[in-house]
N, C-alpha and C positions, 0 to 999 in steps of 0.2 A: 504494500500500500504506500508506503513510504516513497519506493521508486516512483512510484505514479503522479507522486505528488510533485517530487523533484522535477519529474520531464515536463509538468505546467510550469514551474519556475522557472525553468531553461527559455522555456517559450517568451515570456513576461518577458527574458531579458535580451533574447537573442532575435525575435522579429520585429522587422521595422517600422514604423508607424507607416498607413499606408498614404499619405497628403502628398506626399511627392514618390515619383516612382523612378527607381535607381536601372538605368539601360546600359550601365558599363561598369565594371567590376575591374581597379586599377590597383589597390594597394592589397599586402595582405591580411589587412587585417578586415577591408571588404569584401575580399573574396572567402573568410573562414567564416565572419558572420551571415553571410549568403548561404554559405553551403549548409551551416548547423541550422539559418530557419527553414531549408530547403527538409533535410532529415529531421528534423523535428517535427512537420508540417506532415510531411508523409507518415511518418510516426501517427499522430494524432487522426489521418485518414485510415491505417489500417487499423484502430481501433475502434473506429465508425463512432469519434467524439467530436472531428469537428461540425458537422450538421448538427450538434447541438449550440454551438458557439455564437456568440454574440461580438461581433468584433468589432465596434463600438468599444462595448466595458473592456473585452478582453484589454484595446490597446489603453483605456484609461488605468486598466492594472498595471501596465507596462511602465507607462508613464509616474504612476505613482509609489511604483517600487522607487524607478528610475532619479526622480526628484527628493525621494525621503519622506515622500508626502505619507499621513495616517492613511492607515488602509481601513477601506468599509468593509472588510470582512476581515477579523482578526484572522490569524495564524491556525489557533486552535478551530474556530468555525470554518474553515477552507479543510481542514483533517476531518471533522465529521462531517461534513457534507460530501467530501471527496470517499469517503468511507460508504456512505447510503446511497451514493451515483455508481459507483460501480458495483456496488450488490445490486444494485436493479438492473444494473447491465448485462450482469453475469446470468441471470435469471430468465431475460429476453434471453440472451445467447443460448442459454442449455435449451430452452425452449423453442427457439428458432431450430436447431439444431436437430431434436428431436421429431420435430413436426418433418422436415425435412428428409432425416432419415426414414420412416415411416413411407413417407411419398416413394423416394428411391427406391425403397426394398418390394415394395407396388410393381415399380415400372421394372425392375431389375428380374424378379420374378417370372413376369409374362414375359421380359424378352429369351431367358432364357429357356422357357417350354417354346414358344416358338421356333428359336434357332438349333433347338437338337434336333426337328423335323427336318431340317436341311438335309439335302444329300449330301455325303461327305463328311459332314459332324458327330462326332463319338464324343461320347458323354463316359467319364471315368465313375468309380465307384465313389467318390468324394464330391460329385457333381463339376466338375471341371469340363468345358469341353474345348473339344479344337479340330481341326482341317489341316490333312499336311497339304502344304504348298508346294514344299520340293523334297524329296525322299534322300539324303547322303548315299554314297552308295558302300559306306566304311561300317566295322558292324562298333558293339559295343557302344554305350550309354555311361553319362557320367551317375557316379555317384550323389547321393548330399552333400558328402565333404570335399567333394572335387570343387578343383577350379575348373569354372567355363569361362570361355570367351565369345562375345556375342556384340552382334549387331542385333537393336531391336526398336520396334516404336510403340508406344500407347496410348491409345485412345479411347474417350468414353463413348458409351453406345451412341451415342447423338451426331460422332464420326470430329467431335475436339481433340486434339491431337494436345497430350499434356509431358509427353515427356518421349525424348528420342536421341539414338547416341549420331544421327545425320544433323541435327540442331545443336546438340548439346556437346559434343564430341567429336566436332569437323568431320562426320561419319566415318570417325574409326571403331572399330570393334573395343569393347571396354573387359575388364577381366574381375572375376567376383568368386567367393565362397559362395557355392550352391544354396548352403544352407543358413545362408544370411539374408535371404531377400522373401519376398511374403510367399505363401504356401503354396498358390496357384503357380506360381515358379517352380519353387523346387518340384514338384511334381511334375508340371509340365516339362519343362528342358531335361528331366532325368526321363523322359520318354524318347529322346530325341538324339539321332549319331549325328557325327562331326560333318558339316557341310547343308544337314539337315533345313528345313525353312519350315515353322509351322505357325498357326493362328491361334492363337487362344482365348478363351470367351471365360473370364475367370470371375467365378459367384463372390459377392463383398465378402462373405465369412472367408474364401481364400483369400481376401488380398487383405483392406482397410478397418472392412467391418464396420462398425458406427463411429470411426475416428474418420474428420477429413486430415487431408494429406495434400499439402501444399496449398494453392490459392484455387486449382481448378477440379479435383475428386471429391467429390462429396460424401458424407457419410451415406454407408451402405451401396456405393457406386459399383455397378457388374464395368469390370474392364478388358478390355480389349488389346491386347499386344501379338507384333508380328514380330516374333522371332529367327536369328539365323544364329543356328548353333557351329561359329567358327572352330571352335577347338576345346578341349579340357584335357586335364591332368590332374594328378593326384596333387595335393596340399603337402604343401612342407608339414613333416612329424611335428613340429610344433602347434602350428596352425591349427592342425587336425584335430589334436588332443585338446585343445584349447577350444573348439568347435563342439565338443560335444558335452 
């Protein structure tokens, strides 16, 4: 709570009154206050508090830090009040959250009774399913505790592409313990030999579950990845032991 409190005071002192507006950034000390109300400001949107903001008072806070001037809301009244604003926010959030997830696990549901009817989709015992795209023609499958190497993309059923090693990773192939990434993985890619290409259609209980996961998977999100299973090997004996 304390932090929370701090990062409003950051703000009071680091953003600028807005009566005149600054179009050129020349010394460094306008360029470090630029940038912290720049990070502070995005701060404050990815907590979804500046739509409550009144920036009017906000800058007469600013101002009257700034001057010395008494403040109309003591110190200790900005602590409880900052105290009761974000229990009400945490409360929206769990509940936004949950209503959400609910809907997901809805849509998540019927897309994937729908999409086992496909031809070509096999549905595992865990409810997993997937389409090969390209068959390896090398035998053997990694283990859990194998390293893979893989090119692969994800996306949510809606066809939002949220994560991929051709965006994220100049599309090189990236290299991981099997058994450190969510379930519909390990399962999947230990289905799959070296050279392999497959689709995967992975139920929230294998991947996220009621946690979201980054700014674009939502709780209880069914996800989508195309996999190419470049290579695996065994894990260094430390690794290994340490993996289990």
């Amino acid at each position: 709570m304390k932090k929370r409190i701090i990062v409003i005071a950051l703000c009071v002192f680091s953003l600028p009154a807005l009566a005149q507006r600054v179009t050129e950034l020349k010394t460094d000390k306008e360029k470090l206050s630029y940038s912290l109300g720049v990070n502070i400001a995005q701060n404050l949107k990815q907590q979804n508090m500046d739509k409550d903001l009144d920036v009017k008072i906000f800058n007469q806070a600013m101002n009257d830090v700034l001057s010395g001037t008494k403040l109309v809301f003591s110190e200790d009244s900005i602590s409880k009040f900052m105290n009761r604003y974000i229990s009400i926010k945490r409360e929206e959030y769990t509940k936004k959250i949950k209503e959400l997830g609910e809907k997901n696990k809805v849509i998540g549901q019927k897309f994937l009774e729908d999409n086992k009817k496909k031809k070509g989709v096999i549905t595992t015992a865990s409810g997993l399913q997937y389409e090969i795209l390209t068959k390896g023609k090398s035998v053997g499958t990694p283990k859990p505790e194998d390293i893979v190497k893989v090119k692969y993309e994800g996306r949510l059923i809606d066809g939002t592409v949220f994560d991929s090693t051709q965006n994220n990773n100049n599309g090189e192939a990236i290299e991981f313990p099997l058994n450190r990434v969510i379930k519909g993985w390990t399962e999947g890619v230990g289905l799959m030999t070296k050279g392999s290409k497959y689709r995967f259609f992975v139920p929230s209980d294998l991947a996220y579950g009621e946690r979201e996961a980054g700014t674009k998977i939502e709780p209880n999100s069914v996800l989508i990845f195309d996999i190419e299973l470049v290579d695996f090997k065994a894990a260094p004996k430390d690794d290994a032991s340490e993996a289990k």
